[in-house]
C-alpha positions as CSV (number, residue, x, y, z in Angstrom):
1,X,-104.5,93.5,-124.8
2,X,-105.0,94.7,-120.9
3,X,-103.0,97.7,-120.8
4,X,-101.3,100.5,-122.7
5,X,-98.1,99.3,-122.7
6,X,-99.4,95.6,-124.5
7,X,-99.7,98.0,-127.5
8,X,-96.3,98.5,-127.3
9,X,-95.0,95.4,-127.5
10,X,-97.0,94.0,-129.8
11,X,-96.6,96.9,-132.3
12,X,-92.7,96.9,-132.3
13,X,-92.8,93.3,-133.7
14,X,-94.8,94.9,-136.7
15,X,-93.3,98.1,-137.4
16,X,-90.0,99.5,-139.2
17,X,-87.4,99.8,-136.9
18,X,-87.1,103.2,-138.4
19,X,-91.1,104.1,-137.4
20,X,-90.5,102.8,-133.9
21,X,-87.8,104.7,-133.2
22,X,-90.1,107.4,-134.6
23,X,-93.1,106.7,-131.9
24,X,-90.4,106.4,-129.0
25,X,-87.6,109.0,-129.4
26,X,-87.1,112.1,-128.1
27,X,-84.8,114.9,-127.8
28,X,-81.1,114.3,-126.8
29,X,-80.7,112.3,-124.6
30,X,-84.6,111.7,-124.1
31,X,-84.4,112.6,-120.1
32,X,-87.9,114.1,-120.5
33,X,-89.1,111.6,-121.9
34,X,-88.2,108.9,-119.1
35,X,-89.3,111.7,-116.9
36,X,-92.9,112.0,-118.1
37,X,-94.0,108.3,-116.4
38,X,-91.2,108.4,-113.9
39,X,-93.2,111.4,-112.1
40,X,-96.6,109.3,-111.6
41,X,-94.5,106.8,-110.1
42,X,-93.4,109.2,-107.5
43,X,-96.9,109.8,-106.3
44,X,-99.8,108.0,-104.2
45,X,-103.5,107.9,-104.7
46,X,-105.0,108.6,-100.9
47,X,-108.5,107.1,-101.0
48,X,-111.5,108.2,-99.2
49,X,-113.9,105.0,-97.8
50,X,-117.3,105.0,-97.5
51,X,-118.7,107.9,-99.3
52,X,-121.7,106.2,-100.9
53,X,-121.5,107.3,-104.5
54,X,-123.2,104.1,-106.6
55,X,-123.3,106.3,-109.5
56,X,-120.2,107.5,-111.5
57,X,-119.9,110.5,-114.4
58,X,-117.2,110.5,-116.5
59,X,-117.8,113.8,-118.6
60,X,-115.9,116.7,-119.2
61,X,-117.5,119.8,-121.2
62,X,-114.5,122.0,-122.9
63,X,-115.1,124.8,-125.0
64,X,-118.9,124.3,-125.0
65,X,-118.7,120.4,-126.0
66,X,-119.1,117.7,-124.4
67,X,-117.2,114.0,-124.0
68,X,-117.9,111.0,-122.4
69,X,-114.2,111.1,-120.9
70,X,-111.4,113.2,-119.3
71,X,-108.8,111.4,-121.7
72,X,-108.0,113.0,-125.5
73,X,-106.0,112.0,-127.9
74,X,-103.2,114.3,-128.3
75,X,-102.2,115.4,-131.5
76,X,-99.5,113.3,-133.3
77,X,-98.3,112.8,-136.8
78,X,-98.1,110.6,-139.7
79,X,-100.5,108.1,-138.9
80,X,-100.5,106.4,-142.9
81,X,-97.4,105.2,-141.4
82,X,-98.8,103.0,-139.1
83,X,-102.0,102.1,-140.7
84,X,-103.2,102.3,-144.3
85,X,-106.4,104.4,-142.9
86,X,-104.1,106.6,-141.2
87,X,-105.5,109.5,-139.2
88,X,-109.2,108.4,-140.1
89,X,-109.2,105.1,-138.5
90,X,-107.9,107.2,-135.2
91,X,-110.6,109.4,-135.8
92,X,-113.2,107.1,-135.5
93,X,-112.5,105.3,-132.4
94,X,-112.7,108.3,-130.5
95,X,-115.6,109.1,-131.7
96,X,-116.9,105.9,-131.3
97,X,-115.8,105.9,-127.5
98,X,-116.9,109.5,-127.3
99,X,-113.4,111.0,-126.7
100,X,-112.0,114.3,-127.8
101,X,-109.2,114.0,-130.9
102,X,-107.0,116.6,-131.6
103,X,-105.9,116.8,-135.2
104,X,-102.4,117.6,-136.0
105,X,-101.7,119.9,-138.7
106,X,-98.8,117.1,-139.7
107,X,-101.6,114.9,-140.2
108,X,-101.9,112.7,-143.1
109,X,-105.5,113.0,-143.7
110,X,-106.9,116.3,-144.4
111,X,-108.8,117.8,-142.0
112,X,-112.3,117.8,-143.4
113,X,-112.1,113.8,-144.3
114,X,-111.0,113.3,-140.3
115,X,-114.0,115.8,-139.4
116,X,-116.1,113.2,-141.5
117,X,-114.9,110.3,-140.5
118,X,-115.8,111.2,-136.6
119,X,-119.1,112.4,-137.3
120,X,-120.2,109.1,-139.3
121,X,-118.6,107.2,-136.5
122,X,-120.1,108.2,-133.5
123,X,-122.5,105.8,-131.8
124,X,-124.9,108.2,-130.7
125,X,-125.5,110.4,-133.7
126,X,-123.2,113.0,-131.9
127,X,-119.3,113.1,-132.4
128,X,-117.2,114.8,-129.7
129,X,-115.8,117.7,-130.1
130,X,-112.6,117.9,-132.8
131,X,-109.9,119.9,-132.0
132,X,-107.1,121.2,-134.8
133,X,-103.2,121.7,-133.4
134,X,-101.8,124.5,-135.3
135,X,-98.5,125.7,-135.8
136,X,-98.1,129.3,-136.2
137,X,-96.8,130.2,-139.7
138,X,-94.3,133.2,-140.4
139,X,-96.1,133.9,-143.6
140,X,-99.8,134.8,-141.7
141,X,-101.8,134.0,-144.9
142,X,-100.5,130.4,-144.8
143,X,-101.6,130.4,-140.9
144,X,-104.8,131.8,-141.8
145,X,-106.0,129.5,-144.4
146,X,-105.3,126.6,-142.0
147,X,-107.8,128.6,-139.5
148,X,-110.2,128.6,-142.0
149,X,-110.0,125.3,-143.4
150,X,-110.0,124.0,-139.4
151,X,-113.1,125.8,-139.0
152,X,-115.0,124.8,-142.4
153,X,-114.2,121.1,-141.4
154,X,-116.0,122.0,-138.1
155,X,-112.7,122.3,-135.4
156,X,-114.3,123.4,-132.3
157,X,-111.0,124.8,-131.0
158,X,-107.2,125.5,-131.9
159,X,-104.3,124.2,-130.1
160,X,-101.2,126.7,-131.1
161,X,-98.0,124.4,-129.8
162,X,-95.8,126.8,-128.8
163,X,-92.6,125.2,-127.5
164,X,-91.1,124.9,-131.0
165,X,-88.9,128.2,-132.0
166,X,-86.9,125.6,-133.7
167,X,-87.4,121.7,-134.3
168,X,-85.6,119.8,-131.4
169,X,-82.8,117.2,-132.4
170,X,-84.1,113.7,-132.4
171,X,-81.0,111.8,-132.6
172,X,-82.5,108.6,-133.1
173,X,-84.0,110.1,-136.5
174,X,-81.0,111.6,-136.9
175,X,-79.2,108.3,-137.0
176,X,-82.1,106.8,-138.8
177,X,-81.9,109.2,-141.7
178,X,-85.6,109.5,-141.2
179,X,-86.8,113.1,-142.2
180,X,-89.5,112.8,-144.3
181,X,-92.9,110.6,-145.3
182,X,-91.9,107.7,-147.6
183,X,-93.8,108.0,-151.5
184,X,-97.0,107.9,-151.3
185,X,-97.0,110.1,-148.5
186,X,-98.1,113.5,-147.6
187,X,-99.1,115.9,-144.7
188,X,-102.5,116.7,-146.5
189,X,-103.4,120.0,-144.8
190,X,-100.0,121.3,-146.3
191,X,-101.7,120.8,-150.0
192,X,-102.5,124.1,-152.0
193,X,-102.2,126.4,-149.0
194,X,-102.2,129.2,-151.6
195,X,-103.5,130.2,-155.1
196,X,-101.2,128.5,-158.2
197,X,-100.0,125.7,-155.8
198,X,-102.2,123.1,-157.4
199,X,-100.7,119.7,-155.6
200,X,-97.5,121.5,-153.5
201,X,-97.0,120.3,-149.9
202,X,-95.8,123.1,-147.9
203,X,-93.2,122.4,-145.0
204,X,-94.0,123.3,-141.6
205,X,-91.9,126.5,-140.6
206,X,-90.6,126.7,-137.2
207,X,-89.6,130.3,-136.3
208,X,-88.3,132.4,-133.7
209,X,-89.8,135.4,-134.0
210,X,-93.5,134.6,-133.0
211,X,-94.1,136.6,-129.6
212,X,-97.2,137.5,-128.0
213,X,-98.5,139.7,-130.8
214,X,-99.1,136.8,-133.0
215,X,-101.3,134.9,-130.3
216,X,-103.4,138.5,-130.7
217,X,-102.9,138.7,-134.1
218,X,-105.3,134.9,-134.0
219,X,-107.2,135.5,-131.9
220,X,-108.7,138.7,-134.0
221,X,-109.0,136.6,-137.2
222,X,-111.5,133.7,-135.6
223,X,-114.1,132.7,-133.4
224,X,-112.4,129.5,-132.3
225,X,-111.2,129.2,-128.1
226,X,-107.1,128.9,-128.9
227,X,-105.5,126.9,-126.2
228,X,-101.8,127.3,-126.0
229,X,-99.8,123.8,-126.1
230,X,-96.3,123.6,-124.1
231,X,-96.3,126.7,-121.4
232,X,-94.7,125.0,-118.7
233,X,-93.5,128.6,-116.9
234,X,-96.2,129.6,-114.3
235,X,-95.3,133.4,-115.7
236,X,-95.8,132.7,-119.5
237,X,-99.3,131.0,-118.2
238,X,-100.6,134.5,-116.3
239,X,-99.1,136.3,-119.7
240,X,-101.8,133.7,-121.9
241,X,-104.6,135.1,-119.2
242,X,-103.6,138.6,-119.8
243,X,-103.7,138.1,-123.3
244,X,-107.3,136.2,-124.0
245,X,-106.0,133.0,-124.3
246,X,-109.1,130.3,-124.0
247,X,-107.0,127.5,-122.1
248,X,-103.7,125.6,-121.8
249,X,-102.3,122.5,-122.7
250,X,-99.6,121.2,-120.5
251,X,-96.9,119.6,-122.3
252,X,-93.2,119.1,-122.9
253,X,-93.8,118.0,-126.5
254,X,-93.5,114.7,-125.3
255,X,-90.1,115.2,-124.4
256,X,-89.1,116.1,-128.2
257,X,-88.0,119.2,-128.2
258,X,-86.1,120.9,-125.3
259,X,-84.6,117.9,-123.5
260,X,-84.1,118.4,-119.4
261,X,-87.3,119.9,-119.1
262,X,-89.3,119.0,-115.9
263,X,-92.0,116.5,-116.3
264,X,-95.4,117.9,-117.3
265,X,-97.3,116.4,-113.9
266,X,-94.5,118.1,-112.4
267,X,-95.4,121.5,-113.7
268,X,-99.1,120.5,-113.3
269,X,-99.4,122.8,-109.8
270,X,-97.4,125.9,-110.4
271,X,-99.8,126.3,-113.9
272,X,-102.9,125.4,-112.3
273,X,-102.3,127.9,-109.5
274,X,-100.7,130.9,-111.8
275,X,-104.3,130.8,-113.7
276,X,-106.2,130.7,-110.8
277,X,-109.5,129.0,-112.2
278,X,-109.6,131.6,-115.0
279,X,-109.4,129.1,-117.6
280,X,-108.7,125.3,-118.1
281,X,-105.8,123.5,-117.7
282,X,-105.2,120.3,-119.5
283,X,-101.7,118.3,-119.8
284,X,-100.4,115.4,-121.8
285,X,-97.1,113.3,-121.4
286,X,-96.9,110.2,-119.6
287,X,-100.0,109.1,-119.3
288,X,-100.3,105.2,-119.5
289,X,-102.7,103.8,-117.0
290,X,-106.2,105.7,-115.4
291,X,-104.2,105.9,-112.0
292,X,-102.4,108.6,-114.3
293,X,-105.3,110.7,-115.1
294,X,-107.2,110.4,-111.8
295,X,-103.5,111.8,-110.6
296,X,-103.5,114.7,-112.9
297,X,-106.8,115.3,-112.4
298,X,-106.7,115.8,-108.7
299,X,-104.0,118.0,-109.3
300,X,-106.6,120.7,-111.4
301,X,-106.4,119.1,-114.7
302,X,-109.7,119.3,-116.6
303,X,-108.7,116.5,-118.9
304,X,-105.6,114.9,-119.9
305,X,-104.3,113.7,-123.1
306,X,-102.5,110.2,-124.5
307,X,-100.1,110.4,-127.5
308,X,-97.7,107.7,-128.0
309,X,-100.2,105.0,-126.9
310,X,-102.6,106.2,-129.6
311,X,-99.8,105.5,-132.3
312,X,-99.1,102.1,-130.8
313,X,-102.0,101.0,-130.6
314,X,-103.0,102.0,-134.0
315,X,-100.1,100.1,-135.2
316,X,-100.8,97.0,-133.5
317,X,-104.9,97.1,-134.5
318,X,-105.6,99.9,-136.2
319,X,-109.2,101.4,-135.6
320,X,-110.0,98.7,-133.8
321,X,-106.7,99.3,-131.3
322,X,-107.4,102.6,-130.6
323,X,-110.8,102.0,-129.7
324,X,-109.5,99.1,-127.5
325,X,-106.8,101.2,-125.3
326,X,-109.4,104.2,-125.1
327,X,-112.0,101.7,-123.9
328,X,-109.0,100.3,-122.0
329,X,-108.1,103.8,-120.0
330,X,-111.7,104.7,-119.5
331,X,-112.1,101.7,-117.5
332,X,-109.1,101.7,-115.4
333,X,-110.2,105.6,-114.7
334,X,-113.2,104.9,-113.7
335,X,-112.4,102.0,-111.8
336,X,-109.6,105.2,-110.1
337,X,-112.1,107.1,-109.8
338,X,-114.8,104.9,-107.4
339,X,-112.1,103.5,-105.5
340,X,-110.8,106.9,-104.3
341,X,-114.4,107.8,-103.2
342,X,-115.5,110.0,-105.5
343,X,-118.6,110.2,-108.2
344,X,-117.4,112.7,-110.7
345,X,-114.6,114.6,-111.8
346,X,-115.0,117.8,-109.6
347,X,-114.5,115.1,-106.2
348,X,-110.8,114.4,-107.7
349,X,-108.9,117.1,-105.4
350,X,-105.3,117.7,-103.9
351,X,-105.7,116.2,-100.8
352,X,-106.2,112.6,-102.5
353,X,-102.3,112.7,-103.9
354,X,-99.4,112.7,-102.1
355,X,-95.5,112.2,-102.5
356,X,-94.1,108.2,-102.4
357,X,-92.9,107.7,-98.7
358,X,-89.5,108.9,-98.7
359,X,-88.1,107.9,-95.4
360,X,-89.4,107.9,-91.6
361,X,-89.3,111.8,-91.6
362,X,-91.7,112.0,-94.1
363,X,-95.3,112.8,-92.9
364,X,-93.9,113.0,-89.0
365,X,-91.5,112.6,-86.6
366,X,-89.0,109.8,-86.7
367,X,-89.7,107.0,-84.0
């Protein structure tokens, strides 16, 4: 394996049809998805020369932890699906490779056995920092005891997605009758989310009616930073500022919910400028080589995140996969990183990207 997309194709002649079209799809017609990688095609690294920087630092510090790498694992579902170890064999190659993994509440390992398995895992004696996504709940004592157990399992931070009023149409899984874990199966930090549930799995409510108030309403009940996950409006990014938020995640879901939407890297200034250095920015979607990251980074993301490839690569190795495209990515970013000049994250700037050539207009008069 010698890049991300070797994961692919090695997975997809293991897996279900049924799963694959699980990892790939998207919304409708899946524009956003395409659109995701398309826009790091459309841009060009500008390197600086001869800067004299023998030494390189890879770390990002979020939230008050720390990681060996800009690159997190995004949060995704249903990992049993994919391997037998599910979300704990993902767990521990990040740790392992010292990179930041964001639990999804659809995971299926709980929480607290994830939190475990990353702590025993990494090499150092120290895990990165674990991260819990979180859905918003209509019924708030559901939402809360998911805070709680987040915290108790030591989540350093909450990522609220908040792109999903409703669940977008996925017509592959549509066409694939594919709603629901096979037997066997279960989204474990749904299990006995109140008293006399003994052994019910709750489904995941997707509503409407959650509005600013409710990101208040969190924020009173823990201690925990809450990133928002999906603002891709520069307006709805000054409203988070206004209203405490602790960062944002930029991302389009992947491309599986609102289909048309722009691509994240595309939406990548306007946020970055709207917050003004007040808090982080992160973004996921399309990320599949370290030219990606070194792109978004120079643009003013803090750290960037990797979804599908996570899920393929489980599939095609399981722990051992992960931990291979992570180790993968960190080397192609570094590698970015020293050939555009610069020895640390902080030197990735602006000035270093710039649109594909686009004609003999572009950059100056035609001669």
């Amino acid at each position: 394996m010698l890049r991300a997309s070797d994961f692919e194709a090695a997975a997809r002649d293991r897996l279900d049809p049924v799963h694959t079209d699980f990892i790939a799809g998207g919304a409708r017609d899946e524009i956003t998805v395409r659109a995701n990688e398309e826009a790091f095609r459309r841009l060009r690294l500008v390197p600086r020369v001869l800067r004299g920087r023998p030494v390189r630092s890879l770390d990002v510090t979020l939230f008050g932890g720390r990681a060996r790498m800009p690159l997190l694992l995004s949060p995704t579902a249903f990992h049993k699906l994919l391997d037998p170890q599910g979300e704990v064999a993902t767990a521990r190659a990040a740790a392992a490779v010292g990179a930041i993994m964001i639990v999804s509440m659809a995971s299926t390992v709980a929480v607290g056995e994830v939190a475990d398995a990353a702590r025993a895992a990494a090499e150092d004696g120290a895990a990165p920092p674990l991260w819990f996504q979180l859905y918003l709940q209509p019924d708030r004592d559901i939402t809360e005891t998911l805070v709680r157990r987040a915290a108790d399992a030591g989540c350093s931070a909450l990522v609220v997605t908040v792109d999903s009023p409703v669940l977008g149409a996925n017509e592959r899984n549509r066409r694939n009758t594919f709603h629901d874990l096979p037997a066997g199966l279960r989204c474990e930090n749904l299990v006995d989310l109140r008293d006399g549930e003994s052994g019910h799995v709750r489904q995941i409510a997707m509503s409407a009616e959650f509005s600013w108030e409710h990101i208040t309403w969190l924020r009173s009940i823990t201690r925990l930073p809450v990133l928002l996950k999906g603002v891709l409006h520069p307006e709805d990014a000054r409203l988070a500022v206004r209203h405490g938020v602790d960062g944002l995640l930029v991302s389009n879901h992947g491309g599986r919910q609102l289909d048309t939407v722009p691509a994240t890297l595309e939406a990548l200034p306007a946020i970055v400028e709207a917050v003004a250095g007040r808090i982080p920015v992160l973004l996921d979607g399309g990320i599949r080589r370290g030219t990606d990251a070194v792109k978004a980074l120079a643009l003013g993301a803090r750290a960037v995140g990797v979804g599908r490839p996570v899920m393929w690569a489980l599939a095609q190795g399981g722990e051992k996969g992960v931990r291979r495209l992570l180790e993968l990515l960190r080397e192609e970013l570094s590698d970015a990183v020293a050939l555009c000049g610069a020895a640390a994250l902080d030197e990735l700037t602006p000035d270093l990207v710039r649109p594909a050539w686009s004609g003999p207009l572009f950059g100056g008069a035609d001669r």
